[in-house]
C-alpha positions as CSV (number, residue, x, y, z in Angstrom):
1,X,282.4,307.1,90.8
2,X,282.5,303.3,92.1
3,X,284.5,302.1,94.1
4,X,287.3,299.4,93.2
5,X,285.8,297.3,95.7
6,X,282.2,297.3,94.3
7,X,283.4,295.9,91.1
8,X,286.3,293.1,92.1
9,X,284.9,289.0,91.2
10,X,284.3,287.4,94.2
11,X,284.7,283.6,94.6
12,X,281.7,281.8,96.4
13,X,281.3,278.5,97.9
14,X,277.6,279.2,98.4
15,X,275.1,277.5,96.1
16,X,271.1,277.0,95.8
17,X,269.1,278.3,98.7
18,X,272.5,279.3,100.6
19,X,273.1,281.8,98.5
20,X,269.7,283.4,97.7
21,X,269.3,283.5,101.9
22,X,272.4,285.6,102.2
23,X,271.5,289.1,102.1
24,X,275.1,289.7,101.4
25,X,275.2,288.5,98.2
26,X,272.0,287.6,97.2
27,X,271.0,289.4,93.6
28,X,267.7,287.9,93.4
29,X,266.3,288.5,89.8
30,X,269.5,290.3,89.3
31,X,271.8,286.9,89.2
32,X,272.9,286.7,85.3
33,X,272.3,283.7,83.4
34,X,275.9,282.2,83.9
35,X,275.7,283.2,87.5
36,X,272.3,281.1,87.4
37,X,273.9,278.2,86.2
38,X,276.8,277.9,88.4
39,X,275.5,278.3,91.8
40,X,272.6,276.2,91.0
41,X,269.7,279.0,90.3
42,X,267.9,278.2,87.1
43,X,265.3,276.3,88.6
44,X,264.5,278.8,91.3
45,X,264.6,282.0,90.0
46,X,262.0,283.4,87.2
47,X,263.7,283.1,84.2
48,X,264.2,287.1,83.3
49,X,267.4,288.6,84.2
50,X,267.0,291.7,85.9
51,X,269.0,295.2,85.7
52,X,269.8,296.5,89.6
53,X,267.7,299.6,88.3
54,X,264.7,297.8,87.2
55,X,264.5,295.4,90.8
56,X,264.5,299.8,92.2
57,X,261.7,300.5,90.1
58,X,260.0,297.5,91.5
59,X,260.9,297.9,95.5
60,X,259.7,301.6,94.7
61,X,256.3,301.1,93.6
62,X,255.9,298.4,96.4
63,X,256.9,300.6,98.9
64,X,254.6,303.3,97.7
65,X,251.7,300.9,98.0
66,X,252.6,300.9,102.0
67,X,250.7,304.2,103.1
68,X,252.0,304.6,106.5
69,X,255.7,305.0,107.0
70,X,255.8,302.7,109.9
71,X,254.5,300.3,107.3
72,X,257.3,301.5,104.8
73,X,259.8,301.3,107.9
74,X,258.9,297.4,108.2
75,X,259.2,296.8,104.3
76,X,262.5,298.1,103.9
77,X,263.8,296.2,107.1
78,X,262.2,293.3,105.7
79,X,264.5,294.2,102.2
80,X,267.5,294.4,104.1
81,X,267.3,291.2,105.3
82,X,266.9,290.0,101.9
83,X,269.2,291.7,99.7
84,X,271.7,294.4,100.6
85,X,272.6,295.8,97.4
86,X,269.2,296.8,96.6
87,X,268.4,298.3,100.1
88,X,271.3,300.4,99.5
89,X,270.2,300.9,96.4
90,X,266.9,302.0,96.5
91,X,267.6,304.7,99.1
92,X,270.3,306.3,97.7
93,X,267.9,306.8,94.9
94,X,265.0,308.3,97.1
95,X,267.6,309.7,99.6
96,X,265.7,313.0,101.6
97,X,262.4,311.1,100.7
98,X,263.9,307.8,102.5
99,X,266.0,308.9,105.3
100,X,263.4,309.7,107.6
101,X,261.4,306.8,107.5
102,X,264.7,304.4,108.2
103,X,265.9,307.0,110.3
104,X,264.6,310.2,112.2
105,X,261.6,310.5,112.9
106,X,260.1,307.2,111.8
107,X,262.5,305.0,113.4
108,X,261.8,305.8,117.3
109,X,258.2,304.6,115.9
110,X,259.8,301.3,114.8
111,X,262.0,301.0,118.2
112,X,259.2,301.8,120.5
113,X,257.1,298.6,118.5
114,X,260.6,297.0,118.7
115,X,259.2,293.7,121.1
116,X,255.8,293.7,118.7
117,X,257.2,294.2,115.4
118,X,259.9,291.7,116.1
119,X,260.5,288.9,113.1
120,X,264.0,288.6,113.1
121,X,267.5,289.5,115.1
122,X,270.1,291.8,113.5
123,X,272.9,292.7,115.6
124,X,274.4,291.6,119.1
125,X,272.8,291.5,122.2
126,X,275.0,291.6,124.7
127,X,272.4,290.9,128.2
128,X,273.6,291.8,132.0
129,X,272.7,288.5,133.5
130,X,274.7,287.1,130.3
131,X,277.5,288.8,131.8
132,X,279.6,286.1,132.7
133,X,279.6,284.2,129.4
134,X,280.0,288.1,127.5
135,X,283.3,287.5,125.3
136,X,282.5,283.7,124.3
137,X,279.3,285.2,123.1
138,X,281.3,288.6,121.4
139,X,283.0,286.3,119.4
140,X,280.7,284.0,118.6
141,X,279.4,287.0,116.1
142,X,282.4,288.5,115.6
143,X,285.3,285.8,114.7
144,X,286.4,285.9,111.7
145,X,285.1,289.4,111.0
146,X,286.9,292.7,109.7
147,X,285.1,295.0,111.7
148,X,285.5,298.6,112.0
149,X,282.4,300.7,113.6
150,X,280.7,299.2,116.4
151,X,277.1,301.3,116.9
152,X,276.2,300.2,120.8
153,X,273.4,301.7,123.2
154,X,271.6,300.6,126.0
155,X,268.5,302.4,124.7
156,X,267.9,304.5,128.0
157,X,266.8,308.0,125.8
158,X,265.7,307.3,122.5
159,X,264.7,310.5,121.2
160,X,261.5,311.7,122.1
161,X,260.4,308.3,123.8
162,X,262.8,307.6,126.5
163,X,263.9,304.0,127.9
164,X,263.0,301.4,125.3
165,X,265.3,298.7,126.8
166,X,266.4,296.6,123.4
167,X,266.5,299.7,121.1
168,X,268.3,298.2,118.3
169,X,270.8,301.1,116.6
170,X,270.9,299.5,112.8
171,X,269.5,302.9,111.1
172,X,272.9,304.6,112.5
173,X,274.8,301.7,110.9
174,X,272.8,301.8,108.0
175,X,273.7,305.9,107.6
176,X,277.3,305.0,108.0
177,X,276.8,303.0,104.4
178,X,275.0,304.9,102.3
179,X,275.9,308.3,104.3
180,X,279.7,307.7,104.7
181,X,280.5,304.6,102.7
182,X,281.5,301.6,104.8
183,X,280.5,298.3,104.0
184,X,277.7,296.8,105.9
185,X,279.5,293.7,106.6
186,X,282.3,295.9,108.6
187,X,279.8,297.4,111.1
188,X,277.8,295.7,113.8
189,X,274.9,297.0,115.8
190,X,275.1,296.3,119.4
191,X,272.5,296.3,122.1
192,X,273.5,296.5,125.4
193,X,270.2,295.8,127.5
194,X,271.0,295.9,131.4
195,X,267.0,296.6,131.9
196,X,264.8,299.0,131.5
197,X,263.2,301.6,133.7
198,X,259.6,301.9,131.2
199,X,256.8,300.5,133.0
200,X,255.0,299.7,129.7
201,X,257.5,297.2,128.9
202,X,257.9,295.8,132.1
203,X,254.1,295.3,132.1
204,X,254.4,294.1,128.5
205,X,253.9,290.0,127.5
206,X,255.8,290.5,124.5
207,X,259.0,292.6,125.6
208,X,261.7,290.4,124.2
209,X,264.4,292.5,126.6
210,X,265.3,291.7,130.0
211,X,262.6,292.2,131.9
212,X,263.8,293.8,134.9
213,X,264.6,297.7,136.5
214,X,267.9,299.3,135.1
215,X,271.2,298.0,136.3
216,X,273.5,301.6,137.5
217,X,276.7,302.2,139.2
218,X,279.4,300.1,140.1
219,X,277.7,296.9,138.5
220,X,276.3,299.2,134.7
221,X,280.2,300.7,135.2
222,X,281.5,296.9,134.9
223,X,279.1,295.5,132.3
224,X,279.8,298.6,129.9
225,X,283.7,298.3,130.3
226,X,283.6,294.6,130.0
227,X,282.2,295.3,126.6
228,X,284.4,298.3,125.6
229,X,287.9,296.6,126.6
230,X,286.3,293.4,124.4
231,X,286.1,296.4,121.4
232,X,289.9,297.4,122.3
233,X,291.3,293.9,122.4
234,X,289.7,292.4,119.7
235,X,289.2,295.5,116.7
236,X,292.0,298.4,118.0
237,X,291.0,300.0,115.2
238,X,287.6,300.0,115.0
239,X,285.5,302.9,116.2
240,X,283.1,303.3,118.9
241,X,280.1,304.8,118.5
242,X,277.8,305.4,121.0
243,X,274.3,306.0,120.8
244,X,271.1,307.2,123.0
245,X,272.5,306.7,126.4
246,X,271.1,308.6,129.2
247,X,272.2,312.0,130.6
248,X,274.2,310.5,133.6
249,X,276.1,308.3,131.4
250,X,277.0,309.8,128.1
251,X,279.2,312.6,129.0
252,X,280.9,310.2,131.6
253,X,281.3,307.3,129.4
254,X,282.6,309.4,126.3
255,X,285.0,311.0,129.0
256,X,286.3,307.9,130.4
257,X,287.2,306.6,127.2
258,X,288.6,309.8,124.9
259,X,292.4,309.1,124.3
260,X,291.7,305.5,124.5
261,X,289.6,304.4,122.3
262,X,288.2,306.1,118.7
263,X,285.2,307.0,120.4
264,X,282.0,309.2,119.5
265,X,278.9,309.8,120.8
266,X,276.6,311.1,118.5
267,X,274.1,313.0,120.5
268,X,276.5,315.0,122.1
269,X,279.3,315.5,119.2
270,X,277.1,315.2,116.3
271,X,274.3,317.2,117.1
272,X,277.2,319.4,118.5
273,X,279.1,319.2,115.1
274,X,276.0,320.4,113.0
275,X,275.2,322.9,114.9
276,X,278.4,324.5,115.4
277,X,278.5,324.2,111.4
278,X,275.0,326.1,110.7
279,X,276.0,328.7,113.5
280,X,279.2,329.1,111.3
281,X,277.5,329.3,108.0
282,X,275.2,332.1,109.8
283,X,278.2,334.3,111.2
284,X,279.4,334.0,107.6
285,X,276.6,335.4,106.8
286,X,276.2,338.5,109.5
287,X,280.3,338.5,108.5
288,X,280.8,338.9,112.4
289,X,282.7,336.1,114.6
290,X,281.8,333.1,116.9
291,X,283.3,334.6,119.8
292,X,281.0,337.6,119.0
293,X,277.6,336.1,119.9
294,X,275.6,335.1,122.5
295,X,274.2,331.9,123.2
296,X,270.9,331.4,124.7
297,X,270.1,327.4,124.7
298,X,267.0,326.1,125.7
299,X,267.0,322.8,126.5
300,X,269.8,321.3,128.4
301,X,270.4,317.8,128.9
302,X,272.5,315.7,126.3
303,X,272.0,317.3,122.5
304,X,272.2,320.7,124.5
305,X,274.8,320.1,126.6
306,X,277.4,318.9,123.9
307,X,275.8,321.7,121.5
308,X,277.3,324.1,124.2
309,X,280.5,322.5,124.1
310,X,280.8,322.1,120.7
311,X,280.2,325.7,120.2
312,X,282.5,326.6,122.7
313,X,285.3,324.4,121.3
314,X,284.3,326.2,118.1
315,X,285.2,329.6,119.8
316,X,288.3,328.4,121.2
317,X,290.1,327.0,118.5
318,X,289.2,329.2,115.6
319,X,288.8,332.2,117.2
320,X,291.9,332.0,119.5
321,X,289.6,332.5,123.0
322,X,290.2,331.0,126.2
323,X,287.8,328.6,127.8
324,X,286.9,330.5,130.7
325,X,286.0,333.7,128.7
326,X,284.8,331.7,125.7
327,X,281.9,329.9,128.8
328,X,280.3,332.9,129.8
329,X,279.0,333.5,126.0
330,X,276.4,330.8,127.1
331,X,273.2,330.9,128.9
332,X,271.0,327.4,129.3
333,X,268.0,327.0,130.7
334,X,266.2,323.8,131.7
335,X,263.2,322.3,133.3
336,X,264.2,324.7,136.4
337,X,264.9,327.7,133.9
338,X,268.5,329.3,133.8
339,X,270.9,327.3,135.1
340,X,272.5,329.3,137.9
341,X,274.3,328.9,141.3
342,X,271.5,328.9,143.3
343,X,270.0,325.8,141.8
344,X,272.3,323.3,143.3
345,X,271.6,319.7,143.2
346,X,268.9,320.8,140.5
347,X,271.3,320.6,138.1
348,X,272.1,318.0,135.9
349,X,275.5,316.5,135.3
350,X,277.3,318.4,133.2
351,X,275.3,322.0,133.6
352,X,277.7,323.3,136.2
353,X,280.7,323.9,133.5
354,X,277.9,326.5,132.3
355,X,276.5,328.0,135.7
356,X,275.2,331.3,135.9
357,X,276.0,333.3,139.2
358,X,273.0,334.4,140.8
359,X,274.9,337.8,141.1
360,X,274.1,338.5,137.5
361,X,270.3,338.5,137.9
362,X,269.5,339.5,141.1
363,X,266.9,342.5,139.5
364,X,265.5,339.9,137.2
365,X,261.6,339.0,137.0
366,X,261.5,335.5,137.8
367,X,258.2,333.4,138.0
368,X,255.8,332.0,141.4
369,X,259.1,329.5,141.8
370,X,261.9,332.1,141.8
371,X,263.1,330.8,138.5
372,X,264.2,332.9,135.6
373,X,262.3,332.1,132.6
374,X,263.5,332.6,128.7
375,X,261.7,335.4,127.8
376,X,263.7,337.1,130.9
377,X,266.6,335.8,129.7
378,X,266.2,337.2,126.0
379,X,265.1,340.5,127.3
380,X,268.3,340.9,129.9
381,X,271.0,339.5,127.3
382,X,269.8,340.1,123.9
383,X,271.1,336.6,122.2
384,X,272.1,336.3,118.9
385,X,272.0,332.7,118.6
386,X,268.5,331.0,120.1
387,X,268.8,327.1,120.1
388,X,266.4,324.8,121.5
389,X,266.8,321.6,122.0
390,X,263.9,320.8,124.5
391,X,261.1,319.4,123.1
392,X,258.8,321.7,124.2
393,X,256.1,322.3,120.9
394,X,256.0,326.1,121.1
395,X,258.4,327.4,123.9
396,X,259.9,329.9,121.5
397,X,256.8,332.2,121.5
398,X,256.2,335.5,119.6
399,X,257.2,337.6,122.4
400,X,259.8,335.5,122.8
401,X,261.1,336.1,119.3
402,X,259.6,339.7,118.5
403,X,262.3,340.2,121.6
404,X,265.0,339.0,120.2
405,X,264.5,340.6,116.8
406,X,264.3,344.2,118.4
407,X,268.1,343.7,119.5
408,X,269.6,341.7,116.9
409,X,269.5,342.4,112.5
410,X,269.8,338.9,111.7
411,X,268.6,336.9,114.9
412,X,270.2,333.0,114.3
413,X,267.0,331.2,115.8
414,X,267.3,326.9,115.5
415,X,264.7,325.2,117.0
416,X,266.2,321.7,116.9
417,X,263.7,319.3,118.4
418,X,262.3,316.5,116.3
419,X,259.8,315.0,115.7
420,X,258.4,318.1,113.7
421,X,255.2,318.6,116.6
422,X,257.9,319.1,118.6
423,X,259.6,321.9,117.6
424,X,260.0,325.2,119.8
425,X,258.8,326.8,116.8
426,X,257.6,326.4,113.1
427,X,259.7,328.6,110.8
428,X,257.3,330.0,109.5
429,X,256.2,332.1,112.5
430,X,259.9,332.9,113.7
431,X,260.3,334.0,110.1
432,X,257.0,336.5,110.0
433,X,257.8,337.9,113.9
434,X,261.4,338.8,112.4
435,X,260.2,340.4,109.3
436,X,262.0,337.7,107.3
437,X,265.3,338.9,109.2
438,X,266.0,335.1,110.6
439,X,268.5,332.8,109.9
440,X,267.0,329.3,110.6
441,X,267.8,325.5,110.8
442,X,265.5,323.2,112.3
443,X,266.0,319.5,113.2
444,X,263.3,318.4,111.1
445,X,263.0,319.0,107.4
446,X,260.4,321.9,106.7
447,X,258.7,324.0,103.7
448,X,260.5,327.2,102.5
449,X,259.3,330.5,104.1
450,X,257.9,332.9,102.1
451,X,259.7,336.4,102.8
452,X,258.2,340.3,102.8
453,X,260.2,340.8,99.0
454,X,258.2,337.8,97.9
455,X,261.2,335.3,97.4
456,X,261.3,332.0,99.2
457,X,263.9,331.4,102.6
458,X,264.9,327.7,102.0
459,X,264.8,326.1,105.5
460,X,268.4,324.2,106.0
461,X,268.0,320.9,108.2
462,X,270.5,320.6,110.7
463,X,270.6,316.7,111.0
464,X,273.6,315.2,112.4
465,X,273.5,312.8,109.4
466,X,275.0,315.4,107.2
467,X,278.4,315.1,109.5
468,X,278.9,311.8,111.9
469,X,278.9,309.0,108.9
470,X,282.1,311.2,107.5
471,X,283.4,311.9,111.0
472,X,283.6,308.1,111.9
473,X,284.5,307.3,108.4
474,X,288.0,310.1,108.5
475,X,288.4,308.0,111.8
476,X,288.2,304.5,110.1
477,X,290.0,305.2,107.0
478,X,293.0,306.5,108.5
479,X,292.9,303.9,111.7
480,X,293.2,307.0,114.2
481,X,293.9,305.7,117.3
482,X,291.1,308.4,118.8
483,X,289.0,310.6,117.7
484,X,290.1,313.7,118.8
485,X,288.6,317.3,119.0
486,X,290.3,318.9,116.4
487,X,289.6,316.0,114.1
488,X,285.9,317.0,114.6
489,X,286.4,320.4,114.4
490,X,288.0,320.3,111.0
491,X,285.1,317.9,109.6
492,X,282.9,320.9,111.1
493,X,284.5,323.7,109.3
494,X,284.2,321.5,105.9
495,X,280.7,320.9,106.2
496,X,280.2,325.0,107.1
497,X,282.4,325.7,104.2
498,X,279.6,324.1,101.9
499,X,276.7,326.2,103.1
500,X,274.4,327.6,100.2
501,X,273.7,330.6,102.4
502,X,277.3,332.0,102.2
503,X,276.6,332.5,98.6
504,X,273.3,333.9,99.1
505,X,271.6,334.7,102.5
506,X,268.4,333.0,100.9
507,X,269.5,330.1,100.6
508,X,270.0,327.6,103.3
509,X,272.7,327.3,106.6
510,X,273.7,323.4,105.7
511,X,274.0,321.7,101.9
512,X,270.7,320.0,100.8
513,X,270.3,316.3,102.7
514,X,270.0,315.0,99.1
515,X,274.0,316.1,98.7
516,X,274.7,314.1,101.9
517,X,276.7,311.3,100.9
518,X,278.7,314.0,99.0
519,X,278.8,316.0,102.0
520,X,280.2,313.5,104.0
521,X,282.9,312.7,102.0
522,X,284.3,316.2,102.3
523,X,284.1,315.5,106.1
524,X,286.0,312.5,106.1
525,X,288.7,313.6,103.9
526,X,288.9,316.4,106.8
527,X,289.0,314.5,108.9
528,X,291.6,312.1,107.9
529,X,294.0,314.7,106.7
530,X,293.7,315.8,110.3
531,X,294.8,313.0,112.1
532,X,297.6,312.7,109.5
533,X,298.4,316.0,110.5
534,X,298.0,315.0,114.1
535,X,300.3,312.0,113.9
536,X,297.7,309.9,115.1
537,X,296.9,308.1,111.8
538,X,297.8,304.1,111.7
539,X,298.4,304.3,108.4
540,X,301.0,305.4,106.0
541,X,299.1,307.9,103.3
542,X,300.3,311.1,102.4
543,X,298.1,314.4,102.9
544,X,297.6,315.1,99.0
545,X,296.9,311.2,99.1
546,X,293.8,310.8,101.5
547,X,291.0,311.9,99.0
548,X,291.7,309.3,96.3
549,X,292.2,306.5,99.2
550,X,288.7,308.0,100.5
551,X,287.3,307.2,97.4
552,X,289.1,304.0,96.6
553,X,287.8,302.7,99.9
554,X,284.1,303.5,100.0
555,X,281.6,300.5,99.2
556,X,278.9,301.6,97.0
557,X,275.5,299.6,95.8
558,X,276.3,297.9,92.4
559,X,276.1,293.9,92.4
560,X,279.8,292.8,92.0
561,X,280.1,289.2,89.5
562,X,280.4,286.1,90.8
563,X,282.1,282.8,90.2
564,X,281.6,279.4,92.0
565,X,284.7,277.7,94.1
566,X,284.3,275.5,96.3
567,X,287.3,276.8,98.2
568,X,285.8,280.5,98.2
569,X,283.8,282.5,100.5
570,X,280.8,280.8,102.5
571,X,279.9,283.8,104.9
């Protein structure tokens, strides 16, 4: 169903060149002939009038001309900046084929080439020795504007490649479009470079960033707030999003503003949210409860982290269990292996709220280093939940599994790390060790398994893209003046509540990523009857209201008409 504001007339000032250079509203072959004649396009255009499908058919076939998806990364950018409408377009029609190449894994390929592949600036870049001059430049892109996501990072952990300075975040804005629904002129991408630490680029010629080490503590502290209280002063409403900060600051800096702001990181609450939604779809499954299983997480910095506490926010609030009992369901290990007492200022921020005391495992094997290892850890606490989140190709190895399967009937394994060659381990194998007992999600997409009575185990992808574009869109919608917990939470339990495998155990833990955009309106209309619930709303809707104002709301991909006036829009 379209939306009522992807079919309104608009009024345009532009004409000629103006208006075939605005990806906004350009239509290219698409303009009509009366369009063609008032804005001053007969001349320029071929003179065949082009349906929005057929210019589709066309981007398709060039794009499968481009044999590398690096190569089909750059063409689609390239489209963007062209025409909008068929960007949008054209994906939506090729979604789970698409996604990953302007999205995971392709684009950390396209940020990493950022500084060599760079033709032309989308966003705001927002520079630390710009500091002084930051809100004359904010609004310099921003007057004007009816803004209501901003998508900011200062590119210190891109997944699976680390500091890349001037990471730009427009494939998260982009997912909040076709994913979630808001229009692309109501989202900005914002780089925050206060340096990098990556030697390559420091070294590098070409590195359009500022070239100098990373900018922490009191001075990062100021330049990040100057820029958040901008956001608060300017857009009240708007949300937050933050996006592939480091380990010492994302926690802190989603802390520091909760209750607020609308804020959300996505590497700690979405990969949290999805997670805690598969892990629900699997207890439907095993018809046992959260607070009945035990958590072994391997890998714990910010996805694992915030997977914990999702998980344990899970167990609190649905099953009733307090904090402190609902903690010690967890187990983490990390570069030292399980996190416990003894490791001290080992730890990372954030592992204590999940420390171990060394009490427990005094009679455990541990390795040359003293540390207790997972294989240890499976074989002492018999999990029924095995997440990894470590990038460590392989750490989930048959004795590993073979383990876990003698203590469990339907072991939940999820080996989340993406790329693919990343993953703790291919589905295929933690299916054959477990006799076709597993339930799995991975964080890449992968093939169905085959299974002992010959029928195929669909593989469901856990990818926070299934979840954050309708978490931030509840928030947007409904103006919530944060995003709290329980908004989250109630997104989650919508998105479990559409797993396949709670009609059959066959099928997969999460909806189909081709379903997405569906998927994510059932989050947001969670979410937003939530925070009407909550009283937190800044809008006046009724609960039986919010799913037709959802809908009413959403911009989708059609060209709207046009008519030339002078007086109209010019931006």
């Amino acid at each position: 169903m379209a939306s009522k504001a992807a079919n309104r007339t608009l009024r345009l000032a532009l004409r000629g060149e103006s208006i075939l250079t605005n990806p906004r509203y350009n239509k290219g072959t698409g303009f009509t002939v009366s369009e063609r004649k008032a804005f001053g396009l007969v001349g320029r255009l071929p003179y065949r009038v082009n349906t929005l499908e057929q210019q589709c058919q066309r981007a398709y076939d060039q794009l499968a001309s481009r044999d590398m998806p690096i190569r089909k990364n750059t063409f689609l950018s390239s489209m963007k900046d062209q025409n909008w409408v068929l960007y949008y377009a054209l994906i939506r029609r090729h979604l789970k084929e698409l996604i990953p190449i302007i999205y995971t894994p392709t684009q950390a390929e396209a940020i990493s080439q950022y500084s060599h592949l760079f033709r032309r600036s989308e966003g705001l870049f927002l520079t630390y020795p710009n500091e002084d001059s930051m809100e004359e430049d904010f609004l310099e892109q921003t007057r004007g504007r009816d803004l209501q996501l901003f998508v900011c990072s200062d590119a210190e952990a891109i997944l699976g490649i680390g500091d890349q300075g001037v990471g730009i975040t427009t494939a998260k804005s982009a997912l909040y479009t076709l994913l979630g629904g808001i229009h692309p002129a109501r989202s900005l991408s914002v780089t925050l470079d206060v340096g990098t630490d990556n030697k390559d680029l420091l070294n590098d010629p070409l590195y359009v960033g500022w070239a100098r080490k990373r900018v922490r503590g009191e001075d990062y502290d100021r330049f990040i707030d100057k820029f958040v209280q901008l956001v608060r002063k300017y857009y009240p409403n708007s949300l937050l999003h933050f996006e592939d900060f480091g380990v010492s600051n994302a926690k802190r800096l989603l802390d520091r503003y909760h209750g607020k702001h609308a804020v959300f990181n996505d590497d700690i609450q979405g990969t949290g949210a999805v997670s805690l939604a598969a892990v629900m779809s699997a207890v439907g499954v095993t018809k046992s409860r959260l607070c009945d299983q035990r958590f072994v997480i391997y890998g714990a910095g910010t996805a694992g982290l915030g997977i914990a506490r999702q998980l344990r926010h899970g167990i609190v609030t649905i099953d009733g269990i307090p904090v402190d009992q609902a903690t010690k369901a967890f187990y983490l290990l990390d570069r030292y292996g399980l996190v416990k007492e003894s490791l001290g200022h080992k730890m990372r921020p954030g592992q204590e709220e999940f420390v171990r005391p060394d009490a427990e495992w005094s009679n455990a094997a541990t390795n040359e280093k003293g540390e207790v290892e997972l294989l240890e850890v499976v074989k002492q606490i018999k999990p029924t939940v095995l997440i990894g989140c470590s990038t460590r190709s392989g750490a989930f190895t048959e004795e590993v599994v073979r383990e876990m399967g003698k203590h469990v009937k339907r072991p939940v394994i999820m080996p989340l790390s993406n790329p693919s060659n990343l993953v703790e381990v291919e589905p295929k194998k933690a299916n054959e060790w477990t006799e076709g007992r597993a339930l799995l999600a991975t964080g890449s997409p992968f093939p169905p398994c085959h299974q002992p009575n010959g029928k195929e185990y669909i593989i469901g992808e856990c990818n926070n893209a299934l979840i954050y574009p309708g978490l931030g869109f509840g928030s947007m919608i409904t103006k919530a003046r944060t995003m709290t917990d329980t908004m989250i939470i109630a997104g989650t339990r919508r998105l479990a509540a559409m797993a396949p495998a709670l009609h059959d155990p066959d099928l997969p833990l999460l909806p189909d990523f081709s379903d997405a955009p569906m998927v994510n309106y059932e989050v947001a209309v969670a979410v937003a009857e939530q925070a009407i619930k909550e009283g937190i709303a800044g809008v006046d809707w009724k609960k039986e209201d919010v799913r037709a104002r959802i809908k009413e709301a959403q911009w989708v991909p059609t060209y709207a008409d046009y008519v030339y006036d002078p007086e109209g829009l010019s931006a």
